[in-house]
N, C-alpha and C positions, 0 to 999 in steps of 0.2 A: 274927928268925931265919927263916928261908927252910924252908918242908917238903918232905920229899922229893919231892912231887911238881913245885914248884917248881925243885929242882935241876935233878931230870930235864930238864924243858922247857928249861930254860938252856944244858943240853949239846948235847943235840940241835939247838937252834939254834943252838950256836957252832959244833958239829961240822957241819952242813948249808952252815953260812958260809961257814967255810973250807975246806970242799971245792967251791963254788963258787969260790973266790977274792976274795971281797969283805972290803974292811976293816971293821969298826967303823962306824966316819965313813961310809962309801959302802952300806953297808943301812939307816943311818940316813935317810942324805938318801934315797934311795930311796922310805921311806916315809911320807917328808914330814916328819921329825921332825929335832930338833938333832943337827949333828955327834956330840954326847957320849951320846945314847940309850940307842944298845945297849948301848956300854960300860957305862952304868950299869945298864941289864939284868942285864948278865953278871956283874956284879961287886956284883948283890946291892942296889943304892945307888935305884934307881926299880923301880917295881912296872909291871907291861905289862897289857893286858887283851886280852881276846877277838880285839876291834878288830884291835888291836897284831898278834896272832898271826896273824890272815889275811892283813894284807899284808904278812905276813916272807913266809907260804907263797903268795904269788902271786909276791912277788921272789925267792925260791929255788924255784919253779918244784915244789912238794911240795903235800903236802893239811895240815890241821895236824891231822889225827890223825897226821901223823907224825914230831909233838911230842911225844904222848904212847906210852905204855908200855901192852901187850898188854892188860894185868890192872889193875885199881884196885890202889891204895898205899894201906898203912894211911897215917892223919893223927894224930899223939901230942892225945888229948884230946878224940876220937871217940870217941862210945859207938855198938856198933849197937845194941842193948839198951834 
């Protein structure tokens, strides 16, 4: 199961995608990865790293802090304590 913070980045990058205009398939090949990539990003199905997320934000033309969300998300099974 995917954590909030997880979702979050997922959105923001589907929503940054398609407000460029790019398919699936064509930010994948983009960033050197198989046609099914990002779909599987998106849909929960392959995990991304670091890596991953700089060159989505060099190919949507973003920083990838602007993947992330203002404030820390809690994470279910985090103690600060």
């Amino acid at each position: 199961m995917k954590s909030e913070i997880d979702i979050y980045v997922i959105k923001e990058v589907r929503k940054r995608r398609e407000a460029m205009g790019l398919s699936q398939e064509a930010l994948s090949y983009r960033i050197g990865r198989s046609a099914t990539f990002i779909g599987n990003v998106e849909s929960g199905k392959a995990k991304y790293s670091v890596t991953h997320l700089n060159m989505i934000a060099l190919v949507l033309k973003c920083s990838v802090r602007d993947f992330f969300p203002d404030k820390a998300m809690p994470v279910s099974g985090v103690s600060l304590m």
